[in-house]
C-alpha positions as CSV (number, residue, x, y, z in Angstrom):
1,X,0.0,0.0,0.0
2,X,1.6,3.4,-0.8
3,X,1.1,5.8,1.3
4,X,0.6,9.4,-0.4
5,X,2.0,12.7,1.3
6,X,1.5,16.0,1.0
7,X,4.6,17.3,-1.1
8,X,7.2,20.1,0.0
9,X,7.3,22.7,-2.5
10,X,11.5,22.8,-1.7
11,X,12.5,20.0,-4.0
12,X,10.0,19.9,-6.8
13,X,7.9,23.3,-8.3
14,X,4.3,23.0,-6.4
15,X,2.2,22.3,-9.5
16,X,4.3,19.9,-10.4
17,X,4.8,17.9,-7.2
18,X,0.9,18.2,-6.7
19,X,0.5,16.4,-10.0
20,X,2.9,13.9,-9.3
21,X,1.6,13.3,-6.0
22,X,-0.5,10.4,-6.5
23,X,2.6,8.5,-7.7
24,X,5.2,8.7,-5.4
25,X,6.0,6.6,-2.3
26,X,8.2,7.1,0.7
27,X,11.3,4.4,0.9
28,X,10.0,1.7,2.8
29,X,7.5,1.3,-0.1
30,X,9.3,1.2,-2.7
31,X,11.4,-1.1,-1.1
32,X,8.4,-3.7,-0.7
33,X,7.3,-2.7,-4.4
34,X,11.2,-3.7,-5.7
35,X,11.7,-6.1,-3.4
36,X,15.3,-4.6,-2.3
37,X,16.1,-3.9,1.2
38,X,15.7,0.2,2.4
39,X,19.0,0.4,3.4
40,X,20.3,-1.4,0.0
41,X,17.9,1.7,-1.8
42,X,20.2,4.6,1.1
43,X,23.1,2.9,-0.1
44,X,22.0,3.2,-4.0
45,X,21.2,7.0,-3.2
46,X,25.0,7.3,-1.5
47,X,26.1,6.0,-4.5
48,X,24.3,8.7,-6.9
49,X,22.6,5.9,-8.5
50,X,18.7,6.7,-6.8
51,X,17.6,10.0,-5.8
52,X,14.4,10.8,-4.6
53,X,12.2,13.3,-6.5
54,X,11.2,15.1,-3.6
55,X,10.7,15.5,-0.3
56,X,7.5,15.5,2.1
57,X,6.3,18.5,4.2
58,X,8.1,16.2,7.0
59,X,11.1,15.5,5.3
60,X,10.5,12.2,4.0
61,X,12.0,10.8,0.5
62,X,9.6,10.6,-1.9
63,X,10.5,8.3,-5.2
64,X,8.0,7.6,-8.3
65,X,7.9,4.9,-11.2
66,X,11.6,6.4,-12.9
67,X,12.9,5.5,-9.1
68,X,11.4,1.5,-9.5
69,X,13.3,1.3,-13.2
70,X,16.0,2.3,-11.7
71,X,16.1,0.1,-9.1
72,X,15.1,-2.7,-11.6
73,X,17.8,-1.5,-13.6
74,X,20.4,-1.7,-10.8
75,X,19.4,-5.2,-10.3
76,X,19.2,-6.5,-13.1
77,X,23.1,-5.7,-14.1
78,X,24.1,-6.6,-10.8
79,X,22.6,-10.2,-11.8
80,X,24.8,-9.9,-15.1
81,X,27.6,-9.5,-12.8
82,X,28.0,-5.6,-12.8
83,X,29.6,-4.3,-9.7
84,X,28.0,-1.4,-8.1
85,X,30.8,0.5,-9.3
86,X,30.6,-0.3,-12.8
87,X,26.7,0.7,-12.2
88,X,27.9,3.8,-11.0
89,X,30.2,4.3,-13.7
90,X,27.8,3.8,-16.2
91,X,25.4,6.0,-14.8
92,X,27.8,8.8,-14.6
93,X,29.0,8.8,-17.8
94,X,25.5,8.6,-19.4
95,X,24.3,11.6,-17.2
96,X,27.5,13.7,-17.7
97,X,27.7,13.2,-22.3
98,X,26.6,16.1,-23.8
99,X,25.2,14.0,-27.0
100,X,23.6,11.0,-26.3
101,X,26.2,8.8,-29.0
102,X,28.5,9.7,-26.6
103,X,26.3,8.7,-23.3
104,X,25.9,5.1,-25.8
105,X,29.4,4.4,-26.0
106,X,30.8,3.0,-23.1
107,X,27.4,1.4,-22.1
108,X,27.4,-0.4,-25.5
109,X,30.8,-1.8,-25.2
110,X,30.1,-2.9,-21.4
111,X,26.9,-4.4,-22.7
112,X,29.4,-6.0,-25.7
113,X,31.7,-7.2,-23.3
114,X,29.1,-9.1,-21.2
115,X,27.5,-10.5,-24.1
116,X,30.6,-12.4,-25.3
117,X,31.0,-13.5,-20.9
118,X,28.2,-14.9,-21.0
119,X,28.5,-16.9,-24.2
120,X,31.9,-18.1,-22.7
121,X,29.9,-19.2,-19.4
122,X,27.1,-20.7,-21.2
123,X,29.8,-22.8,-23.5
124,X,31.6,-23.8,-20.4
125,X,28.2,-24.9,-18.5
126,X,27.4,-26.9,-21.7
127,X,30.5,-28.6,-21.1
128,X,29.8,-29.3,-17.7
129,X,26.4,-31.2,-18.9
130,X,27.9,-33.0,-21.1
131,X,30.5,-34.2,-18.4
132,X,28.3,-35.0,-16.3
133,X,25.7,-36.9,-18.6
134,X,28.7,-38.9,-19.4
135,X,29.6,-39.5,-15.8
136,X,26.4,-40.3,-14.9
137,X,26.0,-42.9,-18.1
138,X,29.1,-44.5,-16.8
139,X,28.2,-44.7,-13.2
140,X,24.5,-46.2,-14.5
141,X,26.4,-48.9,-15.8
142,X,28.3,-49.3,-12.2
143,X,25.2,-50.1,-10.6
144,X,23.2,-51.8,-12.5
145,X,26.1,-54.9,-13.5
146,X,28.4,-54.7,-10.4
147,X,27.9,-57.2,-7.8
148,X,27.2,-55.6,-4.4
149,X,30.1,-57.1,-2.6
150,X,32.7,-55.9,-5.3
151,X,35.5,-53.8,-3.4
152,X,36.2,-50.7,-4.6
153,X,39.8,-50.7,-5.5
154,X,38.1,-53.2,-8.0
155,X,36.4,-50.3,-9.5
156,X,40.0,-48.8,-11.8
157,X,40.1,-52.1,-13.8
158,X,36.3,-52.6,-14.3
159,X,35.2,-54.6,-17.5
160,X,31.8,-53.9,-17.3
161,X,32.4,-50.8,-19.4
162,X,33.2,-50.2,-23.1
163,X,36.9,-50.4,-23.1
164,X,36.6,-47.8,-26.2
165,X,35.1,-45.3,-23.7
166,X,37.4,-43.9,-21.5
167,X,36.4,-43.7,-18.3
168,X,34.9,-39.9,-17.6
169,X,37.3,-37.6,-15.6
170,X,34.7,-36.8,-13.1
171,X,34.4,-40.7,-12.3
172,X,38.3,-40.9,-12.9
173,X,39.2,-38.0,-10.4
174,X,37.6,-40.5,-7.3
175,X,40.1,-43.0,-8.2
176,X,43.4,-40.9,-8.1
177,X,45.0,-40.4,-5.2
């Protein structure tokens, strides 16, 4: 539930902040409504990446729907991988260009540059899968043909396998020592 206050004429021209009014919402709500935590959005605002677009009569922050992109903005790099720095940076160099090709260029190439991570990480995760469907081929093999009393040390010269299939080096790594 957002509470509405009455707006202080200080931060934002009266007509304007009465307009506006019915939009904006103190910090603790638009904490709930981003789900981050209020003193995550203070530290955001220490960081010149949030600022409120005015205050109440009492003093309060008040933040409206540019303050949730934000926020959702912040976040969502930050799940890419974006330090809060490299946020800030960002933000700063967009907000201090003079022509907006200029704002695009170092956001473009930081966007460029995480595009090509991510491929790299996705490639190396497909790997992984494939390790591990192999692995877990091999070890399906293990348990259904091995007797149950076979030691363990038996398990390095097994012959229930294909001997053209090397053993996988996730099964491989449990027998070396």
């Amino acid at each position: 539930m957002t509470v509405r206050l009455p707006i202080a004429p200080v931060s934002v021209p009266a007509q304007a902040a009465a307009e506006s009014s019915v939009s904006l919402m103190q910090v603790g709500d638009l904490a709930k409504e981003t789900g981050k935590s209020v003193r995550a959005l203070h530290l955001y605002e220490e960081l010149e990446l949030l600022r409120p677009q005015a205050r109440s009569k009492g003093g309060f922050r008040l933040y409206g729907q540019d303050s949730v992109r934000r926020i959702r903005w912040i976040g969502r790099l930050q799940e890419l991988g974006f330090s809060l720095g490299d946020i800030q940076g960002l933000a700063k160099d967009f907000e201090t260009s003079a022509v907006a090709p200029a704002a695009m260029v170092r956001v473009r190439q930081q966007y460029a540059d995480k595009l090509a991570a991510t491929r790299e990480q996705i490639e190396r995760l497909r790997q992984l899968e494939r390790d591990l469907e192999k692995s877990l081929s091999f070890l399906e093999a293990c348990d259904s043909v091995c007797e149950p009393e076979t030691v363990i040390r038996a398990c390095t010269s097994c012959d229930h396998h294909d001997c053209h299939d090397p053993m996988p080096e996730l099964v491989a790594g449990l027998h070396a020592s």
